[in-house]
MARDREN-83817 format. One record per residue (C-alpha): x, z, y; residue number from 1; chain. Coordinates in nm, 2 decimals, always signed. Each point is the difference from the previous one (the first is absolute). Example, Ala and Ser with C-alpha at 12.3 -4.5 7.8 and 13.67 -1.06 7.14 Angstrom:
! MARDREN-83817
u, w, v, k, c
+1.23, +0.78, -0.45, 1, A
+0.14, -0.07, +0.34, 2, A
***
This chain:
! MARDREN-83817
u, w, v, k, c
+2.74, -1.80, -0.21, 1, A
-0.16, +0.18, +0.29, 2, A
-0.27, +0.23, -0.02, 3, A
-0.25, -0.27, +0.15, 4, A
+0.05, -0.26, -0.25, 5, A
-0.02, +0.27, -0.31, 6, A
-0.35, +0.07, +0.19, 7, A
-0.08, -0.35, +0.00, 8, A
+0.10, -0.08, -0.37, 9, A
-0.17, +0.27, -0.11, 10, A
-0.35, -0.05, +0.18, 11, A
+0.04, -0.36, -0.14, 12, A
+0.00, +0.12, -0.41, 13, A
-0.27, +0.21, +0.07, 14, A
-0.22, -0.22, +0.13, 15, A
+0.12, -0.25, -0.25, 16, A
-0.13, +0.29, -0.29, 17, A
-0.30, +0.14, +0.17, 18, A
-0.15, -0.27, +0.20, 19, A
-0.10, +0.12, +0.36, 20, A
-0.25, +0.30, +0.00, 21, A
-0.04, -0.03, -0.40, 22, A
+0.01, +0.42, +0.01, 23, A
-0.04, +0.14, -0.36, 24, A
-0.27, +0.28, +0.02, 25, A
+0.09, +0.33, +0.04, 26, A
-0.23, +0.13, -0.34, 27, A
-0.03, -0.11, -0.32, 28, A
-0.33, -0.14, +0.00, 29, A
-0.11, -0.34, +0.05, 30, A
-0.15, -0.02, +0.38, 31, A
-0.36, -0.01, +0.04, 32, A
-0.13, -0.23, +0.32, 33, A
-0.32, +0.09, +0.19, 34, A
-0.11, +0.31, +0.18, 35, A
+0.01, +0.11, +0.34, 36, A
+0.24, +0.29, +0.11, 37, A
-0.11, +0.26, +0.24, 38, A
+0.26, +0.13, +0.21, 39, A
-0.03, +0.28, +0.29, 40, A
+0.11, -0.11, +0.30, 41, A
+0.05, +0.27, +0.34, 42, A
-0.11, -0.19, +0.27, 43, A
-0.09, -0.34, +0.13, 44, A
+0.32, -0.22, +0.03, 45, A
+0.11, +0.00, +0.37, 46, A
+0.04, -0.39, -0.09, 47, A
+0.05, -0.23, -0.26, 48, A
+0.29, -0.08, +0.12, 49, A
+0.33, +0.13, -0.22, 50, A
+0.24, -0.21, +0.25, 51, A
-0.13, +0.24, +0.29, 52, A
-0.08, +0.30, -0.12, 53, A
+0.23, +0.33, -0.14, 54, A
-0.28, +0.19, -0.25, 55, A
-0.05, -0.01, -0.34, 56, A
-0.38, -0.04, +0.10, 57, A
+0.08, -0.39, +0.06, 58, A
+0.26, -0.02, -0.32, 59, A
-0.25, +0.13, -0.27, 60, A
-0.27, -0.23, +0.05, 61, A
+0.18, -0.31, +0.11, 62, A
+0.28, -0.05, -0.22, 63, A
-0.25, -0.15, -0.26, 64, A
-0.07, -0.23, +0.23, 65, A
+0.38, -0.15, +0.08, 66, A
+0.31, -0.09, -0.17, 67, A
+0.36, +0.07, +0.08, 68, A
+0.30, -0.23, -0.04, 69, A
+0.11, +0.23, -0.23, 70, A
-0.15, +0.36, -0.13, 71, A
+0.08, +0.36, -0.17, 72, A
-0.09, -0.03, -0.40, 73, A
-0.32, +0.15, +0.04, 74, A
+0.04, +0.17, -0.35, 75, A
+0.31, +0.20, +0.09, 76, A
-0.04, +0.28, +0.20, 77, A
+0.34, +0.06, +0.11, 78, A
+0.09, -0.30, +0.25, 79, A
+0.36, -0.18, +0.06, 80, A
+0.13, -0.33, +0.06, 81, A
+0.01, -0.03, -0.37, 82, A
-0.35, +0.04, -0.07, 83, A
-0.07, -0.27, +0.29, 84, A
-0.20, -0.28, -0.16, 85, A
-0.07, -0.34, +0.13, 86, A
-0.38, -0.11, +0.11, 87, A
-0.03, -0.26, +0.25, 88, A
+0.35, -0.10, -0.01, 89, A
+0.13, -0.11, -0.41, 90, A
+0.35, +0.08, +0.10, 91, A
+0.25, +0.14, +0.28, 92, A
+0.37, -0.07, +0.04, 93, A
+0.22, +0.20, +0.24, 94, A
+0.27, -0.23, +0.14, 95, A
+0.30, -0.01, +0.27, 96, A
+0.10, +0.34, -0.09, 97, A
-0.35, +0.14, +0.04, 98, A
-0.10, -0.16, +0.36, 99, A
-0.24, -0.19, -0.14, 100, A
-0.25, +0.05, -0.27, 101, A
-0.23, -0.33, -0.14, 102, A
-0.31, +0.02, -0.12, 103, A
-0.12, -0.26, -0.23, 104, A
-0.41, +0.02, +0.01, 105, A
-0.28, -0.07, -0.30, 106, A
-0.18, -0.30, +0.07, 107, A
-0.30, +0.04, -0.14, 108, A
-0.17, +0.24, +0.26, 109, A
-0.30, -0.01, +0.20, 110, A
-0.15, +0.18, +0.29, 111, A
-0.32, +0.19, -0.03, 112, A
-0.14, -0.29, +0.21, 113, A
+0.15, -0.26, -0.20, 114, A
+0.30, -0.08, +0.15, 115, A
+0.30, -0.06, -0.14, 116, A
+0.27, +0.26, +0.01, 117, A
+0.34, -0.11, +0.15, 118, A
+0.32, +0.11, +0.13, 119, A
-0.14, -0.07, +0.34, 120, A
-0.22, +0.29, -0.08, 121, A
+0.31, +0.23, -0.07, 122, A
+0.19, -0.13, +0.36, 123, A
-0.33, +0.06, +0.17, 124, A
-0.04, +0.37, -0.13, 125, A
+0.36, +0.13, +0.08, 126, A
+0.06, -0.17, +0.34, 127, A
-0.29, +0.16, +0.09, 128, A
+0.06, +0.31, -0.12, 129, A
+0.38, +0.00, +0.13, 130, A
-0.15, -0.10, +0.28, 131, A
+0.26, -0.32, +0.06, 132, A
+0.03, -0.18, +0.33, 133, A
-0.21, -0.29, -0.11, 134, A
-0.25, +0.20, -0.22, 135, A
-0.33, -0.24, -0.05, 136, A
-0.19, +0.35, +0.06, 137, A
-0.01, +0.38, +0.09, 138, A
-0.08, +0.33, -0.13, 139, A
-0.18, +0.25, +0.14, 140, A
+0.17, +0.26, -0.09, 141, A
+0.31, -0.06, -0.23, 142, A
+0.14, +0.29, -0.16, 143, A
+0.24, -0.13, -0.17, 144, A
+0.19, -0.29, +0.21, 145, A
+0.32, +0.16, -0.03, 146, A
+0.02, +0.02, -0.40, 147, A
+0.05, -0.36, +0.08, 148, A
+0.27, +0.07, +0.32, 149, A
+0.27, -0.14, -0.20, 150, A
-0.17, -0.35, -0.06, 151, A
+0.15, -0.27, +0.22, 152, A
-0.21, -0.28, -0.12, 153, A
-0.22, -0.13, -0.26, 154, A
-0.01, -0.37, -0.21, 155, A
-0.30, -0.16, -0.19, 156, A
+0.23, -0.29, -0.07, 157, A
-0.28, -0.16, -0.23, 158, A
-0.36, +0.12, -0.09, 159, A
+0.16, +0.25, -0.32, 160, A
+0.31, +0.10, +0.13, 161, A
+0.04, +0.31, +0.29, 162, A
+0.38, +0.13, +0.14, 163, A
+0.08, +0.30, +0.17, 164, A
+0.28, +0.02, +0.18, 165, A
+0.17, +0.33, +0.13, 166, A
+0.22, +0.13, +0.25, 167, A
+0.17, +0.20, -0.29, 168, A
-0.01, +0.11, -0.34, 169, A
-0.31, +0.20, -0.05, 170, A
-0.12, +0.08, -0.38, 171, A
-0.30, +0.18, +0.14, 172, A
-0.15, -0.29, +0.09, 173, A
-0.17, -0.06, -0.36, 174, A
-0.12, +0.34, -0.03, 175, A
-0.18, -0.03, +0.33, 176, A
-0.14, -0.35, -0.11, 177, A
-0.10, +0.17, -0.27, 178, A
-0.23, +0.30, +0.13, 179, A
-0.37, -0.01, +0.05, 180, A
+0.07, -0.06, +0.40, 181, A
+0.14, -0.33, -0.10, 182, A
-0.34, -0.25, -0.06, 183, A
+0.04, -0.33, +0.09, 184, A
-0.26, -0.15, +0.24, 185, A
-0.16, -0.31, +0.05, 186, A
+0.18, -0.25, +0.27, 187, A
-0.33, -0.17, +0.10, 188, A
-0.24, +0.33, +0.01, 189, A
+0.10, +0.24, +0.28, 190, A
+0.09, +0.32, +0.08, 191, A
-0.32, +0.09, +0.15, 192, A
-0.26, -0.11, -0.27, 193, A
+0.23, +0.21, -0.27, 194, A
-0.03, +0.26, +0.15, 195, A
-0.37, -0.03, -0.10, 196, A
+0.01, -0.19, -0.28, 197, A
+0.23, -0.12, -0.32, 198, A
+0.14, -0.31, -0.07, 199, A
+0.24, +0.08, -0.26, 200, A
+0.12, -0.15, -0.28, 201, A
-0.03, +0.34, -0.23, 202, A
-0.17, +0.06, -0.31, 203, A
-0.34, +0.13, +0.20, 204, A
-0.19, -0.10, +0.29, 205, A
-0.21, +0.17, +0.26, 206, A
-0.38, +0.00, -0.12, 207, A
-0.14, +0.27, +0.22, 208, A
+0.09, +0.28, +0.25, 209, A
-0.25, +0.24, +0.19, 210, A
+0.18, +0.25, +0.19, 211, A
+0.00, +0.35, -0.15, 212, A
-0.16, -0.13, -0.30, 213, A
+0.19, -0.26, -0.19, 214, A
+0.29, -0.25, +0.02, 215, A
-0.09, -0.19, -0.34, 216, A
+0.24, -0.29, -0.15, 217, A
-0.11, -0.25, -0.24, 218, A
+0.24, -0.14, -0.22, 219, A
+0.21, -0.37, +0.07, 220, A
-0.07, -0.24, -0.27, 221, A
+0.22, -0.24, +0.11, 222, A
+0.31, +0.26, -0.01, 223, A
+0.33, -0.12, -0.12, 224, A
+0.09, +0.21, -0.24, 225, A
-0.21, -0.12, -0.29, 226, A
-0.21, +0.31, -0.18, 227, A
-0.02, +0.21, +0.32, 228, A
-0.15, +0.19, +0.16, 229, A
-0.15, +0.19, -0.28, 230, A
-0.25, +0.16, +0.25, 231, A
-0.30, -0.16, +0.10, 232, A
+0.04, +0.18, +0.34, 233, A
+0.12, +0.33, +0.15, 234, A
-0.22, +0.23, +0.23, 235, A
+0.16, +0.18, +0.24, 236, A
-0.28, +0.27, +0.06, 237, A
+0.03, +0.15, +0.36, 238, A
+0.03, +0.43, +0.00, 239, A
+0.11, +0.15, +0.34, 240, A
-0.08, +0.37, -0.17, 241, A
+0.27, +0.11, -0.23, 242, A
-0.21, +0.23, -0.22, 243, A
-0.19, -0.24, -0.02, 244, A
+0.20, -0.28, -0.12, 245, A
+0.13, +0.22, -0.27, 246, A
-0.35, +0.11, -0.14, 247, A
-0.09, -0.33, -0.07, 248, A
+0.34, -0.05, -0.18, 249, A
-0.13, +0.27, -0.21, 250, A
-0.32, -0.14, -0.07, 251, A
+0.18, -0.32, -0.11, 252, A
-0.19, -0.21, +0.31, 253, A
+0.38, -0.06, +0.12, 254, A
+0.22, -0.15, -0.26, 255, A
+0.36, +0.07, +0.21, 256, A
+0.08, +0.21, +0.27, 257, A
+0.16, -0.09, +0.36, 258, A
+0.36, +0.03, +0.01, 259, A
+0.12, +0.33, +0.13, 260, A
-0.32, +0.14, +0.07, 261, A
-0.06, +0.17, -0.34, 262, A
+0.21, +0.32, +0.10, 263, A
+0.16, +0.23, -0.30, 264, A
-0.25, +0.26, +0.02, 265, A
-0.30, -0.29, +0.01, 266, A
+0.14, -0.15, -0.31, 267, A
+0.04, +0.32, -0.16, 268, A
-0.35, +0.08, +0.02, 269, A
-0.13, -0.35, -0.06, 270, A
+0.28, +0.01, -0.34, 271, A
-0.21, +0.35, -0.10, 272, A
-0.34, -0.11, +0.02, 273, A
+0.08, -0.37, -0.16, 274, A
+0.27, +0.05, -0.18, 275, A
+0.02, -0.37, -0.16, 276, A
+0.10, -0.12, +0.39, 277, A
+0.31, -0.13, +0.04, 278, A
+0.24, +0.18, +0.25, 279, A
+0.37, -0.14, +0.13, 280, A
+0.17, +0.15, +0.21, 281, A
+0.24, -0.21, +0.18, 282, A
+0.19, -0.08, +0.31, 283, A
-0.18, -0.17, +0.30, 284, A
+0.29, -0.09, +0.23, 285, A
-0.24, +0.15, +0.26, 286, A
+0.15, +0.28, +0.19, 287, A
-0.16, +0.27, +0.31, 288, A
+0.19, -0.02, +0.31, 289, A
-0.05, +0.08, +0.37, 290, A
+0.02, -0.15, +0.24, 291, A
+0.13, +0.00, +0.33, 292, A
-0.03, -0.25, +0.35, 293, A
+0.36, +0.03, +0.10, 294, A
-0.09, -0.25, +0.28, 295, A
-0.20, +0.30, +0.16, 296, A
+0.12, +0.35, +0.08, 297, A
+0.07, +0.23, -0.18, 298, A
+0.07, -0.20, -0.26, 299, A
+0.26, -0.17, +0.16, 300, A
+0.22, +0.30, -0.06, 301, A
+0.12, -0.01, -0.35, 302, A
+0.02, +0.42, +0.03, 303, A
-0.40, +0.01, +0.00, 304, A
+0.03, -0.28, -0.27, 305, A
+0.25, +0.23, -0.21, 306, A
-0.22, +0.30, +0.11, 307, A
-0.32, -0.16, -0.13, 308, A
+0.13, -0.11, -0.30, 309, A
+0.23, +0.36, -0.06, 310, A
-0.38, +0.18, -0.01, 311, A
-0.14, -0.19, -0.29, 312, A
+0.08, +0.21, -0.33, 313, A
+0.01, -0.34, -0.25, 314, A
-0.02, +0.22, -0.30, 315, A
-0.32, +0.22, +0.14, 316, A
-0.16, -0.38, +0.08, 317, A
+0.05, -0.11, -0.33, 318, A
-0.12, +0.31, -0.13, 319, A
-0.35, +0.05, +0.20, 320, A
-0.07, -0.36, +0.07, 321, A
+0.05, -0.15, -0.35, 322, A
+0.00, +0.31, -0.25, 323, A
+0.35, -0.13, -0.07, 324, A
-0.10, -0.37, -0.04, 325, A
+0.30, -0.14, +0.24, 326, A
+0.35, -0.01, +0.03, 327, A
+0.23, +0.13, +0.27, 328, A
+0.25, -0.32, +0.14, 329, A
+0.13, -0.14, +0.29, 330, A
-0.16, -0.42, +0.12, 331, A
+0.11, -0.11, -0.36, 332, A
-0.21, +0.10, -0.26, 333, A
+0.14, +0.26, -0.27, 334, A
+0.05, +0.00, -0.36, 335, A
-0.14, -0.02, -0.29, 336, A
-0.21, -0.28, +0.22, 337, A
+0.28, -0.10, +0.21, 338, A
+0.35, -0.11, -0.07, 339, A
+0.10, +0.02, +0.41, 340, A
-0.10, +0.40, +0.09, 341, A
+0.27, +0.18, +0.10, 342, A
+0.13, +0.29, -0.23, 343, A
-0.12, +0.34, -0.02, 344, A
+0.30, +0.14, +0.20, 345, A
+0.00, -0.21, +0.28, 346, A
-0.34, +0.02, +0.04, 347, A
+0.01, +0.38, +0.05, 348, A
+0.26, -0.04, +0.28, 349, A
-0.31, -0.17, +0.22, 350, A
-0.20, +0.13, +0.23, 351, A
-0.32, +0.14, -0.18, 352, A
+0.14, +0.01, -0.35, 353, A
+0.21, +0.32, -0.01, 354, A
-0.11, +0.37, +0.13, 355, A
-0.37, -0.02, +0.16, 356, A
+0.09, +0.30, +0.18, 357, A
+0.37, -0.07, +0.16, 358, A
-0.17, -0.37, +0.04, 359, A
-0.28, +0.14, +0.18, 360, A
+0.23, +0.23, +0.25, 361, A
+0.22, -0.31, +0.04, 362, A
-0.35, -0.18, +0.14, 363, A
-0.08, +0.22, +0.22, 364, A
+0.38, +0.01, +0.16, 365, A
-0.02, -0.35, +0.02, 366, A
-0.35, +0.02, +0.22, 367, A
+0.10, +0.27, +0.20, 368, A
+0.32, -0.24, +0.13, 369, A
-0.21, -0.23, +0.12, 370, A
-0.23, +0.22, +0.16, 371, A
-0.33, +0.07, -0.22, 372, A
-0.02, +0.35, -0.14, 373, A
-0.26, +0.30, -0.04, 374, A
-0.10, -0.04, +0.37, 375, A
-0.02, -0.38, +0.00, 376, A
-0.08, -0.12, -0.34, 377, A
+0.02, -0.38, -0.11, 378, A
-0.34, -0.15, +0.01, 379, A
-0.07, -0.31, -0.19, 380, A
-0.30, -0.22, -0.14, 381, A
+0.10, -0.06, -0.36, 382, A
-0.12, -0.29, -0.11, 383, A
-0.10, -0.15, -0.34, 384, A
-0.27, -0.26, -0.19, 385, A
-0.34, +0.12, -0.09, 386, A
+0.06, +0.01, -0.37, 387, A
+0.02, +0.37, -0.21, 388, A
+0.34, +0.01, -0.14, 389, A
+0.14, -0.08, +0.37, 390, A
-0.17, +0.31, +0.13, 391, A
+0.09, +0.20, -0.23, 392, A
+0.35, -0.08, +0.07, 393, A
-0.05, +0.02, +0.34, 394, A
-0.21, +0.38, -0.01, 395, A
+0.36, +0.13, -0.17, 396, A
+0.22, -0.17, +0.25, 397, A
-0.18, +0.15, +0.30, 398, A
+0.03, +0.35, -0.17, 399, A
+0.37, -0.06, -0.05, 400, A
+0.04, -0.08, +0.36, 401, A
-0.17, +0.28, +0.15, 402, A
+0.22, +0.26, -0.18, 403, A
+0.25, -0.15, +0.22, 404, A
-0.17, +0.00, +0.31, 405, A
-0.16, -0.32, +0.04, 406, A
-0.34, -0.08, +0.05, 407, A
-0.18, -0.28, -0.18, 408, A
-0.36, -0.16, +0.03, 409, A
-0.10, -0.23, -0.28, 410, A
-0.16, -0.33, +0.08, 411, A
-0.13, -0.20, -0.25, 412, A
+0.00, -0.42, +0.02, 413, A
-0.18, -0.22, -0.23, 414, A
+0.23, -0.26, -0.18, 415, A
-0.11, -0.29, +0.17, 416, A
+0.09, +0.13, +0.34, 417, A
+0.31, +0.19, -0.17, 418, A
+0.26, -0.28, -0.07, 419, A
-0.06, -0.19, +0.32, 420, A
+0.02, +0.34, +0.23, 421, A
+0.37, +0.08, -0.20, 422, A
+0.11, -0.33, +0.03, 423, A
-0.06, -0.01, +0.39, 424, A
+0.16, +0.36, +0.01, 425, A
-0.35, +0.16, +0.14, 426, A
+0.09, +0.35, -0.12, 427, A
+0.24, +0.25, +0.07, 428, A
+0.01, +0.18, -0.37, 429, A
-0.17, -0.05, -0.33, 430, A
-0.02, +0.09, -0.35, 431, A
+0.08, -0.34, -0.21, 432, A
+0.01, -0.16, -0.33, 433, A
+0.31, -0.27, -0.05, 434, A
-0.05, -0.19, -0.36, 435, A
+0.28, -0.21, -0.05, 436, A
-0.05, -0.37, -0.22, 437, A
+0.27, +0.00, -0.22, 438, A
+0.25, +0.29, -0.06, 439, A
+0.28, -0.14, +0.20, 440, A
+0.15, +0.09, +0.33, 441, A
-0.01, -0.34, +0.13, 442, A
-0.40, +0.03, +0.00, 443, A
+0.05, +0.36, +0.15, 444, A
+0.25, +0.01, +0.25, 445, A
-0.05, -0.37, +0.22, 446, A
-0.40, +0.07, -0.03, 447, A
+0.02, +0.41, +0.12, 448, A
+0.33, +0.06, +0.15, 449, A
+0.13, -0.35, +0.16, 450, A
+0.01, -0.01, +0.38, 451, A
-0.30, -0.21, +0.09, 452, A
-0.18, -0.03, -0.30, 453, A
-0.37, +0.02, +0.03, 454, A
-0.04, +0.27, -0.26, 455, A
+0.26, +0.25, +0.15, 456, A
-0.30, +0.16, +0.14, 457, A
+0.24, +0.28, +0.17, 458, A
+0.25, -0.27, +0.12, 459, A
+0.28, +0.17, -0.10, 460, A
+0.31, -0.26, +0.10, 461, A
+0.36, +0.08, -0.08, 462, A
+0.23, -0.32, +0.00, 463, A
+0.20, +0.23, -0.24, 464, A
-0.24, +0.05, -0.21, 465, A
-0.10, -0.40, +0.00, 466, A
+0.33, -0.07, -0.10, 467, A
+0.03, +0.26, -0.30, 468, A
-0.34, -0.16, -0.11, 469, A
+0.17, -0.35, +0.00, 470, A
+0.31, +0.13, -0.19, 471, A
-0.19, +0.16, -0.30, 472, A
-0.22, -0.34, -0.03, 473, A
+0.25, -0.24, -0.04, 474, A
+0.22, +0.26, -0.21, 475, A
+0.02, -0.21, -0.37, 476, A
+0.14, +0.30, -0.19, 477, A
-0.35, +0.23, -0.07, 478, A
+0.24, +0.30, -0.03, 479, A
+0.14, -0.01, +0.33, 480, A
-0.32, -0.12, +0.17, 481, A
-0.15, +0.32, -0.13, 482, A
+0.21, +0.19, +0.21, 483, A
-0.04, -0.19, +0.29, 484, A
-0.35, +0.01, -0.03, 485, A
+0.03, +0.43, -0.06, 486, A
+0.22, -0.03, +0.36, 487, A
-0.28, -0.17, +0.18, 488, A
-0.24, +0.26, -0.14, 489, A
+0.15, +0.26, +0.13, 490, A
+0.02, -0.05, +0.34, 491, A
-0.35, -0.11, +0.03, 492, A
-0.10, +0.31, -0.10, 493, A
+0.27, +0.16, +0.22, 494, A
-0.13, -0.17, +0.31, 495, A
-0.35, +0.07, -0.11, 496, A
-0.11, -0.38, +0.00, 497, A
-0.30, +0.08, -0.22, 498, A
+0.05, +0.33, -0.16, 499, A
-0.14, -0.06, -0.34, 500, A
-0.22, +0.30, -0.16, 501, A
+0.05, -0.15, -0.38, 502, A
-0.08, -0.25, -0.25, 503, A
-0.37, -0.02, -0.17, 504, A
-0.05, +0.01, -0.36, 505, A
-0.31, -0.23, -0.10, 506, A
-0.20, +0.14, -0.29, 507, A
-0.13, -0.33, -0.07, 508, A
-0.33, +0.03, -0.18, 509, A
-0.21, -0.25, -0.22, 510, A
-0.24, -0.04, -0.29, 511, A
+0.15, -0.09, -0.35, 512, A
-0.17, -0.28, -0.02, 513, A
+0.21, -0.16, +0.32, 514, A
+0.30, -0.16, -0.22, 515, A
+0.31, -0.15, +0.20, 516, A
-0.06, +0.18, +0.32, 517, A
+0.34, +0.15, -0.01, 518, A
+0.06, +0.19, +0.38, 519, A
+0.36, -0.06, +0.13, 520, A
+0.25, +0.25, +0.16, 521, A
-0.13, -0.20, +0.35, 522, A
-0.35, +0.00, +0.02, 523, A
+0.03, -0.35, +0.20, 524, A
+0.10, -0.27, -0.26, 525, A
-0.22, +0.06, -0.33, 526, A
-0.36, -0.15, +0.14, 527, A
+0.02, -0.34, -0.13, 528, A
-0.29, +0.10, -0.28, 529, A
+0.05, -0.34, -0.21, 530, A
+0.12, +0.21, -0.28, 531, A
-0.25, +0.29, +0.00, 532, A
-0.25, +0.01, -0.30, 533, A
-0.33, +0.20, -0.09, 534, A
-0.05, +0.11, -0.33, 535, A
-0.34, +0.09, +0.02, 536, A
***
């Protein structure tokens, strides 16, 4: 029996036993229903959007509001195709050796609007977003087309029943499916109006939003999973000041923090003055990178690119930008968060990870070959989004860089104007923020590194590297597609594709009386909020 059809079996007895979404609660106590959670949020979303947009600003608030095909158990913080669960679909099947999965759908869901949910609704959402010949619409933007490069076609060969067939074997498939960026949109609303409003089928709807004030969510009552939500909505209270965000966590009028923006020395001083808050520190699957135009000189030349990347001490960054509170790693996030990260000794072979100082002289050789040096320095407009823990990243980079010899003027962008200006390649150099969905190189690798792909904001292209991306996805045996995917690690950070800085830890804070809000290693796939309760 293959591995695909042990999958299958299995996913069939445990929805037999559980009974889709029937998720036993992470405490002890009984669930109380009512209440209204308060939960900071940094900005205004850019959109409402998930399908077009690449920040956790859309995810948080909008995943309440939509349902995946499948989903991460939102009570189990460390995610893997074995904690996938099913939630619009009952059941999967992977069949003809894994080039083609089934989905076999509920049939008892509704649209926000009333309409019945079908597996025209599932076609609808993933020709779109795979952007197929004879796609009914288009996105935007569409960040993530090419986690779906390996679709050839998709079936809705009755109202319940969706099949997608691939080009080749590819078990990542599910655990993309699976991620917060995977909703599943309504066929008859489109693109455009979503992007302003939601028509979900998810456990909450939209009630209000007032830009920089509120986005407020009232709860579904017609949800499909009988007994949720618990919450009688969710406030997602608008805070562009860190400090002050986190003083009014203190003073109890935010209930849960914003992924990734509580930093270790914040939480530290919020866990000292309230001691009875609740602190985890856990992986984001969000890592700091630069990057680099290498469409435009001098970025064209992978010696500035190596140079760049050489001057950036990753241990000092980790050290004066998060008080410890990352991880050094190459594009695939490291452990104890990560299961792909390359090991500790070949990651100090790379540029920026061993000796700052022989690094640093090796920059500066590297500049003076191509002709920059004391007498004519490297000038630059770094660029990065208007939000605090970018410029901070971005005031230690350009530090870095002038002890080398290169001159850098920051330029801050707001978020709406930030994904659209990277995704037309408007820049020449930036500071960035890459979060990955799931924690699987599929995800990483065709969305930041493939030839072509919307996201590859630097447009790094090696055929060579394309094809070492293919191998390692449709490589059955995990053990040797770990060291595929450690291969194709390390010559992206060779070739300085997107030198990554290091992996953020989230010290993910709440109240006590926020029950089954348990953060995942991603911060992108636990949002659903059908499970969360108040005890209060």
């Amino acid at each position: 029996m293959d591995r695909f059809r042990t999958v299958a079996l299995v996913v069939g007895l445990a929805v037999a036993i559980t009974l889709a979404l029937s998720i036993a609660p992470a405490t002890s106590q009984a669930p109380k229903s009512g209440g209204i959670l308060n939960v900071w949020h940094r900005e205004n979303p850019p959109s409402l959007s998930i399908h077009e947009e690449g920040t956790i600003s859309t995810v948080l608030p909008m995943s309440a509001c939509y349902n995946n095909l499948v989903l991460f158990d939102p009570l189990k913080k460390q995610e893997s195709e074995a904690t996938i669960i099913p939630e619009l679909a009952e059941k999967w099947s992977w069949q003809d050796g894994g080039r083609t999965l089934v989905f076999f759908l509920r049939k008892d869901v509704k649209w926000h609007d009333g309409q019945l949910f079908t597996s025209k609704d599932v076609k609808y959402t993933f020709d779109v977003v795979r952007a197929a010949p004879d796609a009914p619409a288009k996105l935007r933007v569409n960040p993530r087309k090419d986690w779906y490069a390996n679709v050839v076609s998709i079936d809705a060969p009755d109202p319940y029943t969706v099949v997608f067939r691939l080009k080749r074997p590819q078990p990542s498939l599910l655990m993309m499916l699976a991620s917060g960026y995977s909703p599943v949109y309504p066929s008859h609303v489109p693109p455009a109006e979503i992007r302003n409003r939601c028509v979900g089928t998810g456990p909450f709807k939209v009630k209000e939003y007032r830009q920089g004030e509120v986005l407020e969510l009232a709860k579904n009552p017609d949800y499909f999973v009988k007994g949720r939500p618990y919450l009688d909505g969710i406030r997602y209270i608008i805070i562009k000041e860190r400090g002050t965000a986190v003083a009014a966590i203190q003073a109890g009028r935010i209930d849960v923090g914003f992924p990734g923006e509580v930093s270790k020395a914040a939480s530290e001083s919020l866990k000292a003055a309230v001691p009875q808050l609740v602190v985890t520190p856990i992986g984001q699957n969000v890592n700091d990178n630069l990057i680099m135009n290498i469409k435009k000189p001098p970025f064209d030349n992978v010696k500035v690119r190596r140079a760049i990347s050489l001057a950036v001490d990753r241990r000092a960054y980790i050290k004066a930008v998060h008080q410890g509170g990352a991880l050094p790693g190459a594009s695939m996030a490291p452990k104890p968060f990560g299961v792909w990260g390359l090991l500790e000794a070949d990651l100090n072979k790379l540029p920026g990870y061993g000796d700052p100082a022989k690094d640093k002289a090796e920059a500066r050789k590297l500049l003076t070959e191509v002709g920059f040096g004391p007498g004519k320095p490297l000038r630059v407009e770094m660029q990065t989004r208007a939000i605090a823990i970018y410029v901070d990243f971005s005031s230690f980079v350009i530090d870095q860089l002038k002890q080398v010899g290169v001159e850098a003027a920051l330029k801050q962008i707001e978020t709406g104007v930030w994904h659209p200006m990277v995704t037309r390649r408007d820049y020449l150099m930036g500071t960035n923020l890459t979060g990955i969905g799931p924690d699987d190189p599929d995800a990483n690798f065709y969305e930041n590194y493939r030839c072509g792909s919307p996201r590859n904001y630097t447009d790094y292209c090696s055929e060579q590297a394309d094809a070492m991306m293919d191998r390692q996805s449709q490589e059955l045996d995990p053990k040797k597609r770990l060291q595929l995917v450690w291969e194709v690690q390390r010559k992206l950070e060779e070739e300085a594709a997107r030198p990554i800085m290091g992996w953020r830890v989230d010290y993910f804070t709440h109240w006590p009386h926020v029950k089954n809000l348990v953060p995942h290693q991603s911060i992108y796939n636990y949002w659903r909020m059908q499970e969360v309760w108040l005890d209060k």
